[in-house]
Every structure is written in C-alpha cells, then in structure tokens.
C-alpha atoms as an extended CHARMM CRD file, in Angstrom:
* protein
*
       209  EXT
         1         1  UNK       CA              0.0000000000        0.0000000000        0.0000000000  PROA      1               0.0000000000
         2         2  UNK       CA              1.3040000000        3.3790000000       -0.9230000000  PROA      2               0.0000000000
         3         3  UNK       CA              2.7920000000        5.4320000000        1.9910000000  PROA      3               0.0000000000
         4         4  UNK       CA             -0.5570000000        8.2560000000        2.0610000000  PROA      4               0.0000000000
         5         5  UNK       CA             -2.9800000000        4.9110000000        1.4370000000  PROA      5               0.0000000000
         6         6  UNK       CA             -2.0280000000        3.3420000000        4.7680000000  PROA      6               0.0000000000
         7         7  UNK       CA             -1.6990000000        6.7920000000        6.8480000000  PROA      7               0.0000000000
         8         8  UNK       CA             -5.3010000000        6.8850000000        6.0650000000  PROA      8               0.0000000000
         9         9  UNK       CA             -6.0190000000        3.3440000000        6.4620000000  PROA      9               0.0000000000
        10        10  UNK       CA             -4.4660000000        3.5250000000        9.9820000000  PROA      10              0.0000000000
        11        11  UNK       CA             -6.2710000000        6.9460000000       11.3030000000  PROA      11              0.0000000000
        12        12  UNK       CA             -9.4990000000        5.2960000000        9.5350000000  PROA      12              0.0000000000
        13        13  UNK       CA             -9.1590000000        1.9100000000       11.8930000000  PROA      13              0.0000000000
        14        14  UNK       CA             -7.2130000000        3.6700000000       14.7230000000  PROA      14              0.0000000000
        15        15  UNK       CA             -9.6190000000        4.3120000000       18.1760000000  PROA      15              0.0000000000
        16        16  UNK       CA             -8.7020000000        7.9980000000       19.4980000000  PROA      16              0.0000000000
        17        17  UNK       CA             -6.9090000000        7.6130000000       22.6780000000  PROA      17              0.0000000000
        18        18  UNK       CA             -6.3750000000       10.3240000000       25.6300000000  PROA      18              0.0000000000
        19        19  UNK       CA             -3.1910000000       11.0740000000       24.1480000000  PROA      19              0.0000000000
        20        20  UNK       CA             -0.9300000000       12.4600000000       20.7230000000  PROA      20              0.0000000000
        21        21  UNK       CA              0.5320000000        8.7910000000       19.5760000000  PROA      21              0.0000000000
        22        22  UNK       CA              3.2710000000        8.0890000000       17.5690000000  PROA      22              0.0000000000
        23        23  UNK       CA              3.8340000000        7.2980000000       13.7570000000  PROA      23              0.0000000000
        24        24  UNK       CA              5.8930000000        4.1490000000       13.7780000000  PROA      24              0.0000000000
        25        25  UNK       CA              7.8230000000        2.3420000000       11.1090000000  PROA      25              0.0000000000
        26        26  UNK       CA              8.7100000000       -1.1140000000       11.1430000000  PROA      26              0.0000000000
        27        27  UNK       CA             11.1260000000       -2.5460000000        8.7970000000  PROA      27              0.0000000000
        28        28  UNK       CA             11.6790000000       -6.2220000000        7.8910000000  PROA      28              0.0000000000
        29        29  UNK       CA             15.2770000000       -7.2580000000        6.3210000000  PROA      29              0.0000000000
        30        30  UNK       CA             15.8390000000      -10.2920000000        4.6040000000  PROA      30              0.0000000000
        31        31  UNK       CA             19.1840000000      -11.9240000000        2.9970000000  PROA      31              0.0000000000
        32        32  UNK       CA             21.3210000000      -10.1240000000        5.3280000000  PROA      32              0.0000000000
        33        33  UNK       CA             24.6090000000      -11.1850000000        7.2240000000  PROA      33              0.0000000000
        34        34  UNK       CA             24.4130000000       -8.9880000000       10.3330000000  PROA      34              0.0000000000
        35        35  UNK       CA             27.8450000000      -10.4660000000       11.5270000000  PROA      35              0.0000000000
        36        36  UNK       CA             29.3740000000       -8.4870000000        9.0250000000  PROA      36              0.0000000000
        37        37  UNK       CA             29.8890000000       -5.0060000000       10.4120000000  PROA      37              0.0000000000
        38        38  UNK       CA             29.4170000000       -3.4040000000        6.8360000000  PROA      38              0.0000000000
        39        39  UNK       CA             25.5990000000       -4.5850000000        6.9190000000  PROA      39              0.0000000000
        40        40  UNK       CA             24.6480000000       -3.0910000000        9.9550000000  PROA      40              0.0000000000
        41        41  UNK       CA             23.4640000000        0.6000000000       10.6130000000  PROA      41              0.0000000000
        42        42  UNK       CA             24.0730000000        2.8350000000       13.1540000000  PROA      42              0.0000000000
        43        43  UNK       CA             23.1240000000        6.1770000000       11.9170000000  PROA      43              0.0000000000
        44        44  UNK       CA             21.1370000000        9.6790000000       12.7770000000  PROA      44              0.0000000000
        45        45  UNK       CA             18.6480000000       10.7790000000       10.2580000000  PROA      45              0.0000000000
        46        46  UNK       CA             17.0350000000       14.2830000000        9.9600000000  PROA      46              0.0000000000
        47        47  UNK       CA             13.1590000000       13.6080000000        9.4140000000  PROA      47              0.0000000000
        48        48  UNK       CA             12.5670000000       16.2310000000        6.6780000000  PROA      48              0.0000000000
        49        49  UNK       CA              9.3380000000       17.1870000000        8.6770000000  PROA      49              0.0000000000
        50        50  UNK       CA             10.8760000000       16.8300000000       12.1330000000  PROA      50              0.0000000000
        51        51  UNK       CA              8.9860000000       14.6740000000       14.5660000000  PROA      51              0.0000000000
        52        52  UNK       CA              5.5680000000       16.3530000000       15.5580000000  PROA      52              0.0000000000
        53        53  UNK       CA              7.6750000000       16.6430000000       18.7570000000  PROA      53              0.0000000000
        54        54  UNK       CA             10.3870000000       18.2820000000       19.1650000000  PROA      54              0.0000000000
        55        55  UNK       CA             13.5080000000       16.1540000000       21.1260000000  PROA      55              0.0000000000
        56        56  UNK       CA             14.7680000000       17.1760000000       24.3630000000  PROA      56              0.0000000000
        57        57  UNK       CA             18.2150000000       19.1060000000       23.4210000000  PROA      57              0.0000000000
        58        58  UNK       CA             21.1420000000       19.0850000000       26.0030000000  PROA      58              0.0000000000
        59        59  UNK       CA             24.4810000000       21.2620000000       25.0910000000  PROA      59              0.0000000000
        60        60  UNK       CA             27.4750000000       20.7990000000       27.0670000000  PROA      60              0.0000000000
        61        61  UNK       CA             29.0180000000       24.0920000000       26.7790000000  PROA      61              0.0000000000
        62        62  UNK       CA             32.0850000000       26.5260000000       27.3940000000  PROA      62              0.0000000000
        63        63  UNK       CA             32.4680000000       29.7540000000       25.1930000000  PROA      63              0.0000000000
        64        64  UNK       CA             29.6540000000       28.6860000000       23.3620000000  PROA      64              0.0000000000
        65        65  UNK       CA             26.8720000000       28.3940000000       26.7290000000  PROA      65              0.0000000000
        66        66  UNK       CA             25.3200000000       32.0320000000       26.9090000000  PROA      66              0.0000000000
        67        67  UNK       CA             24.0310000000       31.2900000000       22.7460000000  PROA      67              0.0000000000
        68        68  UNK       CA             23.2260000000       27.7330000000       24.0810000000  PROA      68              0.0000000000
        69        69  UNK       CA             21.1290000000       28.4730000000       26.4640000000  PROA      69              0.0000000000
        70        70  UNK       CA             18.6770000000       30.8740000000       24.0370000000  PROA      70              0.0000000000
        71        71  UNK       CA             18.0640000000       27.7140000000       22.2540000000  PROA      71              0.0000000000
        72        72  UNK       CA             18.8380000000       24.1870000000       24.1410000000  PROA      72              0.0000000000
        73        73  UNK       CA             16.3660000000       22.7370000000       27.0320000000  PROA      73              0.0000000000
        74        74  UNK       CA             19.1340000000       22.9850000000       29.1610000000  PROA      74              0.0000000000
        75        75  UNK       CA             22.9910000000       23.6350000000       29.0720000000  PROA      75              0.0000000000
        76        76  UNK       CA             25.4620000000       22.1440000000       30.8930000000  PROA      76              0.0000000000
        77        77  UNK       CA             28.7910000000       24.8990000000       31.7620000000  PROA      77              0.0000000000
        78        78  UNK       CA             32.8900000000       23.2440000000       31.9670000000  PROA      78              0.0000000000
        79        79  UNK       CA             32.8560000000       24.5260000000       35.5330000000  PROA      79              0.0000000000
        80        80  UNK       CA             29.5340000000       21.9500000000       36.1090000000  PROA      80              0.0000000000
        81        81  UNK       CA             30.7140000000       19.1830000000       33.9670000000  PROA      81              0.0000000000
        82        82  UNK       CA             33.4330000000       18.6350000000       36.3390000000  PROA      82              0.0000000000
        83        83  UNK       CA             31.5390000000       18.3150000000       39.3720000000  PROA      83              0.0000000000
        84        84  UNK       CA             29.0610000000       16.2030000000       37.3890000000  PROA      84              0.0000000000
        85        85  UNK       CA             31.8080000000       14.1040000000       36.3800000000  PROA      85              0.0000000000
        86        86  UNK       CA             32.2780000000       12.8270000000       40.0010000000  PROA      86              0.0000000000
        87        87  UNK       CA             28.2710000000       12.0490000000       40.3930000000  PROA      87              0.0000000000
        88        88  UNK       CA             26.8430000000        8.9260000000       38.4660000000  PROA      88              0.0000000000
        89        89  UNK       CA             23.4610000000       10.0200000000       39.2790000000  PROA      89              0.0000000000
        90        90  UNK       CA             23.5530000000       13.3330000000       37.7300000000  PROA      90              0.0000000000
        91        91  UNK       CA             25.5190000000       11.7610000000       34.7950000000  PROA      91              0.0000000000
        92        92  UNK       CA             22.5400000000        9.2860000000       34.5880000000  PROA      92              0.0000000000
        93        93  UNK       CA             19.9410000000       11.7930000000       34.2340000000  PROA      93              0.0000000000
        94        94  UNK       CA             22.1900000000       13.8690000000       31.6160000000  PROA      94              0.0000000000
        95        95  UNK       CA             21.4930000000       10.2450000000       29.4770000000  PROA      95              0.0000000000
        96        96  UNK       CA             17.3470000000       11.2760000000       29.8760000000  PROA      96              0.0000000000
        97        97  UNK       CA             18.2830000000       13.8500000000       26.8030000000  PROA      97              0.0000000000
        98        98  UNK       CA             16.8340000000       12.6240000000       23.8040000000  PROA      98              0.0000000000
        99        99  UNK       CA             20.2320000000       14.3120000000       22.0180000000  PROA      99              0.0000000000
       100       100  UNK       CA             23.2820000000       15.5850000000       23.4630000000  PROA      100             0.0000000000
       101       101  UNK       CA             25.7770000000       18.5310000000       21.4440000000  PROA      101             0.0000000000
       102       102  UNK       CA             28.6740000000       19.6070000000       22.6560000000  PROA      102             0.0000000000
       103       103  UNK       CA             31.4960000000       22.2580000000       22.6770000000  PROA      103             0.0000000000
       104       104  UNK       CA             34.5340000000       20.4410000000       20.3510000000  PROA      104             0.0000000000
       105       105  UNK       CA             36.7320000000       21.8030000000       22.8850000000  PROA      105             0.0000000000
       106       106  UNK       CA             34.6780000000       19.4080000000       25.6110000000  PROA      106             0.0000000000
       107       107  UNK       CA             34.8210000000       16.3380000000       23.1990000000  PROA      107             0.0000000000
       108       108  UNK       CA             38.1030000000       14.9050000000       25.4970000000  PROA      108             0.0000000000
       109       109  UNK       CA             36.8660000000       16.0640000000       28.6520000000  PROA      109             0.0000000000
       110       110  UNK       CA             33.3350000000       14.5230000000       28.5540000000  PROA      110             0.0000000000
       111       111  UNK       CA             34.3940000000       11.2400000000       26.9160000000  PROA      111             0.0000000000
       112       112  UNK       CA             37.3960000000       10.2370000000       29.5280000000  PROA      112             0.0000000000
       113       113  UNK       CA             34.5990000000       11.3820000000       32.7050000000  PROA      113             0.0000000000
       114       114  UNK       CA             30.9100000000       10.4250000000       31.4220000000  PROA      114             0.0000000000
       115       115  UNK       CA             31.3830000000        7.7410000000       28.2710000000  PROA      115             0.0000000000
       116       116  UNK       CA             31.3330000000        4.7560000000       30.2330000000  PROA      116             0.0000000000
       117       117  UNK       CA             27.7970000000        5.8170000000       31.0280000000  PROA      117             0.0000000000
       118       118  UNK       CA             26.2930000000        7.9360000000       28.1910000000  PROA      118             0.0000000000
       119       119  UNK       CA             27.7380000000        5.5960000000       25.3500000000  PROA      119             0.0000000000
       120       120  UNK       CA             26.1130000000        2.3690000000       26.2640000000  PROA      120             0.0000000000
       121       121  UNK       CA             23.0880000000        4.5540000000       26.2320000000  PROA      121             0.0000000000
       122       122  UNK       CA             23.7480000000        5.3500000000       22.8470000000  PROA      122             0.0000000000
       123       123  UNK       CA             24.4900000000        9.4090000000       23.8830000000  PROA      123             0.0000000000
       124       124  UNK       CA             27.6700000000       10.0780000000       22.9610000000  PROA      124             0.0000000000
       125       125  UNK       CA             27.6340000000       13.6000000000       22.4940000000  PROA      125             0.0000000000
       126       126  UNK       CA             27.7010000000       15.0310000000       18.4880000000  PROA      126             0.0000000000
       127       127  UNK       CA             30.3700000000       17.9690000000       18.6270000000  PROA      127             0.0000000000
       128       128  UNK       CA             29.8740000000       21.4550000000       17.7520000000  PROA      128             0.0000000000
       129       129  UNK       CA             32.6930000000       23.0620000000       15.8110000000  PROA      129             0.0000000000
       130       130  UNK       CA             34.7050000000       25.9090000000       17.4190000000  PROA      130             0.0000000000
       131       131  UNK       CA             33.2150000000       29.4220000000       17.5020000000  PROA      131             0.0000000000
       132       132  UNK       CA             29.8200000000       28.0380000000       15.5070000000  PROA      132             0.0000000000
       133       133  UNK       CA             26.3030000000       29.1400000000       15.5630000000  PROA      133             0.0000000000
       134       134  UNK       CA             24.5150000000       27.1150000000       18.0580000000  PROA      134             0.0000000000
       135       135  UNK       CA             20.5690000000       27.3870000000       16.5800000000  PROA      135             0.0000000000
       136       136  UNK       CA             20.5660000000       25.5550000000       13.5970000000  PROA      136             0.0000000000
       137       137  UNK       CA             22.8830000000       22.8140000000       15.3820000000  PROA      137             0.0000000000
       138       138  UNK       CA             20.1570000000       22.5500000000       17.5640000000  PROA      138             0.0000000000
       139       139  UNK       CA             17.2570000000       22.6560000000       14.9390000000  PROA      139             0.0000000000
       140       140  UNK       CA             18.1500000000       20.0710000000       13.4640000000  PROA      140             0.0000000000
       141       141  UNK       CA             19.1030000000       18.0610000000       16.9470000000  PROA      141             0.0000000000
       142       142  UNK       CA             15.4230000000       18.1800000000       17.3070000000  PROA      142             0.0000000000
       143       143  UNK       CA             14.7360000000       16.4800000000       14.2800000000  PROA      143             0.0000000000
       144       144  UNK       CA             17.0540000000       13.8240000000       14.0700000000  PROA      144             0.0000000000
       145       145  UNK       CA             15.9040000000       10.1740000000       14.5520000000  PROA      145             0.0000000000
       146       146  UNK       CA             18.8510000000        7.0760000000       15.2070000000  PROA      146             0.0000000000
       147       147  UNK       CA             18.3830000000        3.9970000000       12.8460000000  PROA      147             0.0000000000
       148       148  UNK       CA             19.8960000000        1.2260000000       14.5530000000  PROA      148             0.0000000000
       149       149  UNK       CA             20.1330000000       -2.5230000000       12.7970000000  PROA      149             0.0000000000
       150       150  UNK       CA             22.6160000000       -4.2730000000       14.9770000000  PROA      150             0.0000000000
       151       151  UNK       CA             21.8480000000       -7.9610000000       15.8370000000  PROA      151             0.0000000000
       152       152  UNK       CA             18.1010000000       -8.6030000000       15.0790000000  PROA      152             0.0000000000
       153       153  UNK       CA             17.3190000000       -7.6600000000       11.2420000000  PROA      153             0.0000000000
       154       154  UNK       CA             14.2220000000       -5.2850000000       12.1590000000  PROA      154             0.0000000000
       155       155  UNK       CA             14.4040000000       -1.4730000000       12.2810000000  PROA      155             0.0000000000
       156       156  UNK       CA             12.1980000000        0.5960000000       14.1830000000  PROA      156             0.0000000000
       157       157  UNK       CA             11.7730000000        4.2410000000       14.0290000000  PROA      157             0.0000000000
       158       158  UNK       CA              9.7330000000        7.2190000000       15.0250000000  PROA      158             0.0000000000
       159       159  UNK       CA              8.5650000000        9.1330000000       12.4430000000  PROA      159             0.0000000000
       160       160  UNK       CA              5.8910000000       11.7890000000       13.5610000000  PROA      160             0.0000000000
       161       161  UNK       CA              2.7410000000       12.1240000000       15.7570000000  PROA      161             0.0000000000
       162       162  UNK       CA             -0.7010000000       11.8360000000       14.8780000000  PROA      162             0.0000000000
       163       163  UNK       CA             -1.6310000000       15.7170000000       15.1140000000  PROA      163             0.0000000000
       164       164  UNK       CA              0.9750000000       16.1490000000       11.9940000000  PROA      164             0.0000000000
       165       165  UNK       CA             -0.4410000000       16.5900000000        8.6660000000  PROA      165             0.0000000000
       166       166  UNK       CA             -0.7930000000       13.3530000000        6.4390000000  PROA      166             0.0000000000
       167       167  UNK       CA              1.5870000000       14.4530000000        3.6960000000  PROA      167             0.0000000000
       168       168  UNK       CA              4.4280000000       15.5480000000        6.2860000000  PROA      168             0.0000000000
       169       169  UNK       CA              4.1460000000       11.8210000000        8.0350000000  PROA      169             0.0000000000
       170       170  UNK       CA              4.2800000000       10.2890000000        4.3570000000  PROA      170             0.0000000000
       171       171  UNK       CA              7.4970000000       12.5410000000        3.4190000000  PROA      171             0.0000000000
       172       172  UNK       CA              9.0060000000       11.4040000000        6.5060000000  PROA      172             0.0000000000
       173       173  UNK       CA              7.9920000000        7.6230000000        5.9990000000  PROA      173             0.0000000000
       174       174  UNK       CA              9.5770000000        7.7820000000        2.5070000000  PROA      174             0.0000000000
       175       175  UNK       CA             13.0070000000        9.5020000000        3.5130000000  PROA      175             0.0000000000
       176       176  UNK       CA             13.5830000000        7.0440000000        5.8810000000  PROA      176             0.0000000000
       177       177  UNK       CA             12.6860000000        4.1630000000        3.6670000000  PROA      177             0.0000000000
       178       178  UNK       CA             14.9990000000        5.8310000000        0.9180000000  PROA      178             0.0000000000
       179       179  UNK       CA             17.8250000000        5.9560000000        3.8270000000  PROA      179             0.0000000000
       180       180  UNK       CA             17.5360000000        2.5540000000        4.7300000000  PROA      180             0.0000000000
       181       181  UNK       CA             17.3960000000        1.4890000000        0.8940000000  PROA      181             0.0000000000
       182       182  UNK       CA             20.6440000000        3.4200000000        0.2720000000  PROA      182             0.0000000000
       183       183  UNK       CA             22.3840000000        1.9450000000        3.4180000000  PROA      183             0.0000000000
       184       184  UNK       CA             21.3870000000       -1.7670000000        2.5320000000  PROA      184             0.0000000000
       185       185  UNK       CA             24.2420000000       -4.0040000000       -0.0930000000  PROA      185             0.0000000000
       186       186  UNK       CA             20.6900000000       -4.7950000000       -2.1040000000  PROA      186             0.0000000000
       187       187  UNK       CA             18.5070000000       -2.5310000000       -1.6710000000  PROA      187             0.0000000000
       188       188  UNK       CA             14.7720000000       -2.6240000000       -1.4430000000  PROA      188             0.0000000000
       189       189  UNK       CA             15.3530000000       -6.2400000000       -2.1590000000  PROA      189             0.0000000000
       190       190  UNK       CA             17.0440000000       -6.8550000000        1.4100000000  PROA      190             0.0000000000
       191       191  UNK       CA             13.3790000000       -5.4100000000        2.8410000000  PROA      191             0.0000000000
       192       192  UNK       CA             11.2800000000       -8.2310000000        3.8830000000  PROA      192             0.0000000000
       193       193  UNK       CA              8.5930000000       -6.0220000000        4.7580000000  PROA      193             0.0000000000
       194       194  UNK       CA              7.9100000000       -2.4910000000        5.8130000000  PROA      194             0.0000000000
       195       195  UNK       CA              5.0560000000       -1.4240000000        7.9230000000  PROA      195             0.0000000000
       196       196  UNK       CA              2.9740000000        1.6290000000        9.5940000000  PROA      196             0.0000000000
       197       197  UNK       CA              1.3590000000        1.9810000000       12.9010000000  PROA      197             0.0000000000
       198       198  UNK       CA              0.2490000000        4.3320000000       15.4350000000  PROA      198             0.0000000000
       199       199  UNK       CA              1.3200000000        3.6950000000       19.1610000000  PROA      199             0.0000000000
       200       200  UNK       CA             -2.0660000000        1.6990000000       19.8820000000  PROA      200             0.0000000000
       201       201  UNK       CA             -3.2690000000        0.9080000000       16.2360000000  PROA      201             0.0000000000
       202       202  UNK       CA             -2.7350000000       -2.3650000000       13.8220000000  PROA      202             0.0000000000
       203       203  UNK       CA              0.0260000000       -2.4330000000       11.5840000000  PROA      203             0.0000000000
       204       204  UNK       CA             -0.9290000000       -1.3110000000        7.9140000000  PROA      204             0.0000000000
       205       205  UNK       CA              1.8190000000       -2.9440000000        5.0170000000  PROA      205             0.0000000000
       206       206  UNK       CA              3.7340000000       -0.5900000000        3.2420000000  PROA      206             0.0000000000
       207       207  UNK       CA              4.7640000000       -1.1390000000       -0.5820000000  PROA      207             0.0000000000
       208       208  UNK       CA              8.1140000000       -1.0990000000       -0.9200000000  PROA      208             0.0000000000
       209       209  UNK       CA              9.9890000000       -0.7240000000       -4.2860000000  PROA      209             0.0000000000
C-alpha cells in the first residue's frame, strides 16, 4: 500500500486515545549477514518534517553556553561538567536527553569522565565546531531520529505524531525508507517487509519498491 494509502487506512481503523501517539515504522530485512559489520546501521537521520515533537536538546558548553542556552532545554557549563563528572546520578539523568551537542573543545573532557555511562546509552555527544552558531545545530538536533540494525534484522523508528499533517508523516515515511534502501548491499530487495502503525493501532503494510 502506498505510503498516504495506509496513513489513512491507519487513522481510519485507529480508536482515538487520551493522548498524541506516535507514527511508527517497522522494517523487515531479509538476505542479510548482520555479523558483518558493513551490513549493519548505526546512523542519525534528519526527518525532513521533524517529529511532531520536538527532542529534548542538552548542550554541554564553554564559550559557546550564553548562545546555548537561548536555544537548548538545558545547558550544561565546563565549571559543572566537572563536578558532574564525580556524580553517576547526575551523569545518569544527563542520558534522559533525547540528544546531546557539545562544545569540540569538551569532546576529550566529557568522553574520559561520562562515556562509560552515556555511550552504552547510545548518547555520545555530536560535537559542535569551534566558535559556531549554536541554533541551527540545535534545529536540526530536534529532528534527528537514530536507525539502529545491529543484531536482530528489524528497524524501528519514530517518524511523527498523529496531530501532523498526512503528507508531512508520508514525506518522513519515505526519507527514511529511501535511507535505509541506500544503506542496505541490495537494496529494497534486502526489505522483507515495511510497515505503519500508530502507538495503539494495527500495523498497515507498506509497498516497498
């Protein structure tokens, strides 16, 4: 079913609930040696159309922190990233980010005191460049989705919420299909299957070619 087809087939079959769900994409790979660490994926991806909801943004910041904190949820000085460093609890609840940016300057400094933590969570933080603009680093922070295929060959991903307009969820749906189809040895034949849901709704098939 074409990608606009089964947005409607899902809102069409999909009981309102007491709260904004998800758009969700499920992807089925076939033929595909994920022992090989050329097959697998482990990438961000900027939804064209963002995510309905904008991420949580965290910048860990030096020269860089009075811009930061005009645009980030919350910012995170050198002076307090040293006394964080010493607290797993407080380095714990850094990891509650949905994306973390910080100072290239702070790369060293964050990795040697908080990486044991944040990367098995999978937020290492992406560095920002010296003496950059901070805004559209963060812009697109908010929009960014990670597409993991590691050991089980099924991708999941997030790609809007249910208040967005049906063309903006199907733009998203199709970039990330296109992503995954560029990423794969094969292509669209590697997908097994591909399909849409809502949070609390039935899976609708997607076509895939």
């Amino acid at each position: 079913m074409k990608t606009l087809d089964a947005i409607k087939k899902v809102r069409e079959t999909s009981r309102k609930r007491k709260f904004i769900q998800t758009w969700d994409i499920s992807i089925g790979l076939k033929n595909l040696d994920l022992r090989k660490p050329e097959n697998r994926i482990n990438s961000e991806f900027v939804l064209p159309e963002g995510r309905g909801k904008d991420q949580k943004v965290l910048v860990i910041a030096d020269a860089l922190a009075k811009e930061a904190r005009d645009h980030a949820d919350h910012v995170i000085t050198k002076q307090e990233l040293e006394a964080i460093g010493k607290d797993k609890k407080k380095i714990k609840k850094m990891a509650e980010y949905d994306r973390i940016l910080c100072e290239a300057s702070l790369m060293a400094h964050v990795g040697k005191n908080l990486g044991a933590i944040l990367g098995p969570r999978g937020k290492v933080p992406k560095p920002i460049p010296p003496k950059a603009v901070i805004e559209p680093f963060v812009k697109i922070a908010k929009r960014t989705v990670r597409i993991s295929l590691r050991d089980n060959p099924v991708v999941h991903i997030a790609v809007g919420t249910e208040d967005m307009e049906d063309p903006k969820v199907a733009k998203n749906v199709d970039a990330v299909l296109n992503f995954i189809k560029d990423k794969l040895p094969k292509g669209s034949t590697n997908i097994k299957t591909a399909y849409l849901k809502l949070t609390m709704s039935k899976p609708v098939k997607l076509e895939v070619v």
